[in-house]
One Martini backbone bead per residue (centre of mass of N, CA, C, O) as a GRO file, in nm:
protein
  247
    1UNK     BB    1  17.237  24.412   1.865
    2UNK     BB    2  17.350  24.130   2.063
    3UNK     BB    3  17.196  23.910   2.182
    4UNK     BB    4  17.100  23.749   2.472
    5UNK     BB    5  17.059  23.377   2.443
    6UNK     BB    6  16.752  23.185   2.546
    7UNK     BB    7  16.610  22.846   2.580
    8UNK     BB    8  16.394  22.586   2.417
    9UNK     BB    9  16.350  22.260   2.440
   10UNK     BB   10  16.116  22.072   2.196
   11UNK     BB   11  15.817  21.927   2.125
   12UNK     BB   12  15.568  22.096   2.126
   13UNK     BB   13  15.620  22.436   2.280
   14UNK     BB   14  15.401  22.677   2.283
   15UNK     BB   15  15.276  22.686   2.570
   16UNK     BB   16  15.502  22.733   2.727
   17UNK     BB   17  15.636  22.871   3.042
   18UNK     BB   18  15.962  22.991   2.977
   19UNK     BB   19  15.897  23.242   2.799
   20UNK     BB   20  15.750  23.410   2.997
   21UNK     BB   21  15.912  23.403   3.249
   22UNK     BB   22  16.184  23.559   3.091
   23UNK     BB   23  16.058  23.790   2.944
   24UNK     BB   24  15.967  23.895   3.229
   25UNK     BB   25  16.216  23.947   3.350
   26UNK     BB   26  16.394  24.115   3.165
   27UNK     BB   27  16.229  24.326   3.197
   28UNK     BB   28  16.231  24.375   3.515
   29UNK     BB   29  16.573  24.412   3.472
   30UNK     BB   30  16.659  24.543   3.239
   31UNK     BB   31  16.684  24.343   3.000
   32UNK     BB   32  16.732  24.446   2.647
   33UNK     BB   33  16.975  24.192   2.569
   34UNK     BB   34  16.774  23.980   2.563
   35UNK     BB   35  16.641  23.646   2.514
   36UNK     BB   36  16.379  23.412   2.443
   37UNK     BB   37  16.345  23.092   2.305
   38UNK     BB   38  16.222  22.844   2.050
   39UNK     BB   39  16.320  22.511   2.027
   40UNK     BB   40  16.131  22.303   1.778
   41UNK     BB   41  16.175  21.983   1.760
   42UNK     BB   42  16.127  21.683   1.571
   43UNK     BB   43  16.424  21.634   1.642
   44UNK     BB   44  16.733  21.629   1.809
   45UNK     BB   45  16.951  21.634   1.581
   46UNK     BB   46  16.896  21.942   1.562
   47UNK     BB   47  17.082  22.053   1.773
   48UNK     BB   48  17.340  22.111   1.632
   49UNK     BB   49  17.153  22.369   1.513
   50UNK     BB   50  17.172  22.524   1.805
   51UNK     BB   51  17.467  22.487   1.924
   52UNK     BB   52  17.598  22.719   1.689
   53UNK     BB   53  17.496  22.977   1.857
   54UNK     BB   54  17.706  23.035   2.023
   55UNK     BB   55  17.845  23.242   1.860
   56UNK     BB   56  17.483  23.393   1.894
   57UNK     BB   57  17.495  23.442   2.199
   58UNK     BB   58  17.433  23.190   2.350
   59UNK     BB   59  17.384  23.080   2.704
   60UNK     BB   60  17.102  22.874   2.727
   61UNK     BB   61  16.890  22.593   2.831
   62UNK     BB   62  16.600  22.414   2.815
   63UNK     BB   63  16.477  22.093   2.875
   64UNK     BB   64  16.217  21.877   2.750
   65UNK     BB   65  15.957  21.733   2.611
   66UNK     BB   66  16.160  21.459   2.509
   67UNK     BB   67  16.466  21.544   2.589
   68UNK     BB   68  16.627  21.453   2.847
   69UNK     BB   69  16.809  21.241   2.753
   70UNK     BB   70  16.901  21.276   2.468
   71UNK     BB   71  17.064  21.532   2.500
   72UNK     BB   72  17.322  21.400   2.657
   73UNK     BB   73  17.524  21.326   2.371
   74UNK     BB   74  17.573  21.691   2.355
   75UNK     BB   75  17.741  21.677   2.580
   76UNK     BB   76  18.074  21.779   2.775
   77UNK     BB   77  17.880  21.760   3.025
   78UNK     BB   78  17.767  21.609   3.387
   79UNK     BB   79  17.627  21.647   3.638
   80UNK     BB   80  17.609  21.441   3.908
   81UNK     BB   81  17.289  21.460   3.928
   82UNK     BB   82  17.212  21.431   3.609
   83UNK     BB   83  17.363  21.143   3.597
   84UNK     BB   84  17.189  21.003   3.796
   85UNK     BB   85  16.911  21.042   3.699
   86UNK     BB   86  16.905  21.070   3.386
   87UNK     BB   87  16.867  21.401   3.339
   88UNK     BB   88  16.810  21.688   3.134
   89UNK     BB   89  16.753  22.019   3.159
   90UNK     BB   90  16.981  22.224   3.184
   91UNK     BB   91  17.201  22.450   2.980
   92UNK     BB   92  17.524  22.531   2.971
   93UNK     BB   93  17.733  22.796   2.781
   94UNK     BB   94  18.031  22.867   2.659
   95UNK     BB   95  18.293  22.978   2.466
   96UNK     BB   96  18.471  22.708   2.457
   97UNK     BB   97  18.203  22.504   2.403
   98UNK     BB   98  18.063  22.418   2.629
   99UNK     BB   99  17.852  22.178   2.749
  100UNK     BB  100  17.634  22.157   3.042
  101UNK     BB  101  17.467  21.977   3.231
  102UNK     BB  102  17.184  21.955   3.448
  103UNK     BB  103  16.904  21.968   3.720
  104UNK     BB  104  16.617  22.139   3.854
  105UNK     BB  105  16.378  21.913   3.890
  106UNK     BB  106  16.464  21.865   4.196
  107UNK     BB  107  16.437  22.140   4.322
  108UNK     BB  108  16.164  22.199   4.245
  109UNK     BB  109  16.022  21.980   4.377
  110UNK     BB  110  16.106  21.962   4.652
  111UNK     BB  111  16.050  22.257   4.767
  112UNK     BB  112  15.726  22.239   4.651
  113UNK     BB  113  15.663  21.955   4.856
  114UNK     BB  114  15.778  21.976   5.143
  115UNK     BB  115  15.557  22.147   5.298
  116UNK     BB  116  15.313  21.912   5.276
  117UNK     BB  117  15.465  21.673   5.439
  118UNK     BB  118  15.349  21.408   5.627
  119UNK     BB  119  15.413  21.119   5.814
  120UNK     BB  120  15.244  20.965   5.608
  121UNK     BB  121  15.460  21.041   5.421
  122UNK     BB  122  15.664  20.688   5.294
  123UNK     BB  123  15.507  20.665   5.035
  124UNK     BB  124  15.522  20.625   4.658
  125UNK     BB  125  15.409  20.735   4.345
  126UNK     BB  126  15.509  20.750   3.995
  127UNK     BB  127  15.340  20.853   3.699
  128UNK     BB  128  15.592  20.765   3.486
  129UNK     BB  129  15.910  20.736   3.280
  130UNK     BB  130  16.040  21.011   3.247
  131UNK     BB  131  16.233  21.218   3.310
  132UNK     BB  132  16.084  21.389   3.566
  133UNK     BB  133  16.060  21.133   3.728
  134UNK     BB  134  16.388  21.112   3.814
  135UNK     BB  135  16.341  21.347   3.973
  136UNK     BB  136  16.105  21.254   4.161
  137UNK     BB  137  16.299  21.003   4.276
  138UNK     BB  138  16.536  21.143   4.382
  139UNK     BB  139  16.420  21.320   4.572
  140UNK     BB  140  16.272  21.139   4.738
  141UNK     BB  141  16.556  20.982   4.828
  142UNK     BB  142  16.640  21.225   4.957
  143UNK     BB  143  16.360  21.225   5.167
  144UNK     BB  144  16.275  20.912   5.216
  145UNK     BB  145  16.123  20.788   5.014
  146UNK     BB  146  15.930  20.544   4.882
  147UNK     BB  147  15.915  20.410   4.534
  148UNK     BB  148  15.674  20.380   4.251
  149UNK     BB  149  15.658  20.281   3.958
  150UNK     BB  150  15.401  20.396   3.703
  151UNK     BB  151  15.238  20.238   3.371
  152UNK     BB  152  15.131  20.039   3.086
  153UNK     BB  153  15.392  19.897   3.119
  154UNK     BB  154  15.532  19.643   3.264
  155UNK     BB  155  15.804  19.628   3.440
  156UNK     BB  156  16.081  19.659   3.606
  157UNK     BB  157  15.983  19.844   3.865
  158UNK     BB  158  15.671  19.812   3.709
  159UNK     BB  159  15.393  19.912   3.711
  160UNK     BB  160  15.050  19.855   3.624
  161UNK     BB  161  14.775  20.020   3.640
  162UNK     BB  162  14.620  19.743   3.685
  163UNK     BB  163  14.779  19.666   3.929
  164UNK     BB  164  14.608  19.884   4.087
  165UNK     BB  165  14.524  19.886   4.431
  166UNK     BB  166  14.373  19.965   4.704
  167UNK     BB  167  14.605  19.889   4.865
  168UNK     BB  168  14.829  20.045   4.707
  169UNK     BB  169  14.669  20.351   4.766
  170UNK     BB  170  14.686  20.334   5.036
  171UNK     BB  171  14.959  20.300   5.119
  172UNK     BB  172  15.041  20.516   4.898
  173UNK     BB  173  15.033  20.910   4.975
  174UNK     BB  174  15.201  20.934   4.721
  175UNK     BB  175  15.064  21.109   4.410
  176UNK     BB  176  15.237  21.135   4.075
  177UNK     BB  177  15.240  21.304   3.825
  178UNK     BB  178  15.444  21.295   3.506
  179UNK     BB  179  15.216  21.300   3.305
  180UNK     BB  180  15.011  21.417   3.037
  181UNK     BB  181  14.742  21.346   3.137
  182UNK     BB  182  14.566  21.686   3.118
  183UNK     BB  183  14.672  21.845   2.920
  184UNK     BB  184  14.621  22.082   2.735
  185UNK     BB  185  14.284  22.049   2.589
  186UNK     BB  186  14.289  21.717   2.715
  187UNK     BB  187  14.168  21.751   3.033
  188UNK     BB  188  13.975  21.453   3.026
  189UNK     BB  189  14.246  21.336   3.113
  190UNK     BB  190  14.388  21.020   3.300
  191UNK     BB  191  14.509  20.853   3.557
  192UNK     BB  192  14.463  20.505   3.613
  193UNK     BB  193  14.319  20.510   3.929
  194UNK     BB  194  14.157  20.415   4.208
  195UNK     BB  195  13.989  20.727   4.364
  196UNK     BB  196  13.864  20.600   4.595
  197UNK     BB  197  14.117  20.505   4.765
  198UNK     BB  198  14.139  20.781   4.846
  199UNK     BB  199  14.217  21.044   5.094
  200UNK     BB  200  14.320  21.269   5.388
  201UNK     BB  201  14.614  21.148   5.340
  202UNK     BB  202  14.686  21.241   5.054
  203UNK     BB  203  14.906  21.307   4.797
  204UNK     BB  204  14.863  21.526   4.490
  205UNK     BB  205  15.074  21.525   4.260
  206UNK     BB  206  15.127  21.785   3.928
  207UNK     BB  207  15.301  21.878   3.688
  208UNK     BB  208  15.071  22.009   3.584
  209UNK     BB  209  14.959  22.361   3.465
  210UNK     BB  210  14.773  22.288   3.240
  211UNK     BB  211  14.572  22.301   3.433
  212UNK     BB  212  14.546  22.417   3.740
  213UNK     BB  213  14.321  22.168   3.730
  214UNK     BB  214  14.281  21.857   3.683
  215UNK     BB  215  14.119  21.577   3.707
  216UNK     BB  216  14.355  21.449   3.929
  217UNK     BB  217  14.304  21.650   4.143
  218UNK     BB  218  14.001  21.682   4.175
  219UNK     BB  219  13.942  21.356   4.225
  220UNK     BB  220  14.138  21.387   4.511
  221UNK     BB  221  13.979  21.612   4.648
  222UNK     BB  222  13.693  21.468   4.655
  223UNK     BB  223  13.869  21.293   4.887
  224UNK     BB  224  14.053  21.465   5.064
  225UNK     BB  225  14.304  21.558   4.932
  226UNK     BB  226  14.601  21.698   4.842
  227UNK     BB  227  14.678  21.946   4.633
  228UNK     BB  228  14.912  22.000   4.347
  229UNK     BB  229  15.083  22.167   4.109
  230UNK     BB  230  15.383  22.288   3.851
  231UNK     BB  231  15.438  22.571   3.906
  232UNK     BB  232  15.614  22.611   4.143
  233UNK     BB  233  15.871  22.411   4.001
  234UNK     BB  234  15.909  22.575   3.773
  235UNK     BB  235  16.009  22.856   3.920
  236UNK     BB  236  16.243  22.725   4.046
  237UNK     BB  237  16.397  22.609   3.774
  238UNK     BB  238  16.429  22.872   3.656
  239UNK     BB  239  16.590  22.991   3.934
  240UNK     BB  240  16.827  22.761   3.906
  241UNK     BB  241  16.924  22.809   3.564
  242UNK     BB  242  16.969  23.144   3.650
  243UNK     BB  243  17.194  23.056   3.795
  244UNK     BB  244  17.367  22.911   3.684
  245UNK     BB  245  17.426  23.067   3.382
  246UNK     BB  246  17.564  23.304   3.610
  247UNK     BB  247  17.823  23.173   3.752
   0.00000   0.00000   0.00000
């Protein structure tokens, strides 16, 4: 029997999140004829015989660190907001050879960020300028915030770690960590931000979600902030794209 196969596209991805949750959910539909697999990259190049598999059933990909800008090269189209973005998470394959690229990681972090918002937060950290960062700006314009990239290297229109004063933190009342600075194994790493700063006004969102607890967001806790991880956009943007899939 072939089966119809989904995957995940990145480079040391043993850990994902996406493998168990799909796996789990065919199980649940009783889909015996899916699959959901890693394809763990050491080059993107490597996408090319990767793609070569719509002929043996793909149906669709999702794409993570460090992929998410570079993967945009292999594909013949691109969604609107995920070309808006500049980052593509999930990869749509029909069987006429297109691939269109889209971003879930826009509507999973919106969702999942949106019932936590209180009056005081319209200023905004997002910490990190990788792919996942861009869906986080994206949201926030969306929803009226106004954001400041912080990253280890100053440039255009980004703040550096150094440059974070306690008063650039007592005005942003949302720091979102993009950065994995935090995730297992390495649980004992933290983005460099003044954390006595931080108060009961701020809210503190990591997009990682292993550990439950970083120490990113421990620290912003012990100040009295609200703090939440990325497990439930994670889940939003899973079945944003298993939407997608299927339409």
């Amino acid at each position: 029997m072939k089966k119809v196969t989904f995957g995940l596209v990145g480079r040391n991805i043993s850990y994902s999140f996406s493998r168990g949750h799909f796996t789990e959910k065919f199980k649940n539909l009783g889909l015996e004829d899916h699959q959901y697999v890693n394809f763990d990259l050491e080059n993107i190049s490597l996408l090319k015989q990767v793609l070569i598999a719509k002929e043996n059933g793909l149906k669709g990909l999702n794409v993570t660190i460090p992929y998410k800008q570079e993967v945009q090269q292999f594909l013949t189209a691109i969604d609107e907001d995920a070309a808006e973005i500049g980052a593509v998470n999930t990869i749509k394959l029909s069987s006429n050879g297109s691939a269109i690229g889209y971003n879930t990681d826009v509507y999973g972090f919106q969702k999942s960020i949106e019932p936590l918002l209180k009056k005081q937060h319209t200023k905004a950290l997002i910490l990190g300028t990788g792919g996942a960062s861009k869906a986080v700006a994206y949201a926030f314009k969306k929803l009226g915030i106004t954001y400041q990239f912080v990253s280890r290297t100053a440039k255009e229109n980004v703040l550096s770690y150094n440059a974070l004063t306690p008063e650039i933190l007592k005005e942003h009342t949302v720091v979102v960590n993009c950065s994995p600075l935090g995730t297992s194994p390495n649980i004992e790493l933290k983005p460099a931000i003044p954390y006595t700063s931080l108060s009961a006004e701020h809210l503190l969102y990591d997009l990682i979600y292993n550990p439950a607890e970083t120490t990113f967001l421990k620290l912003g806790k012990e100040q009295g902030a609200v703090v939440k991880n990325g497990l439930e956009m994670l889940q939003l943007q899973a079945e944003k794209a298993w939407e997608i899939w299927n339409a």
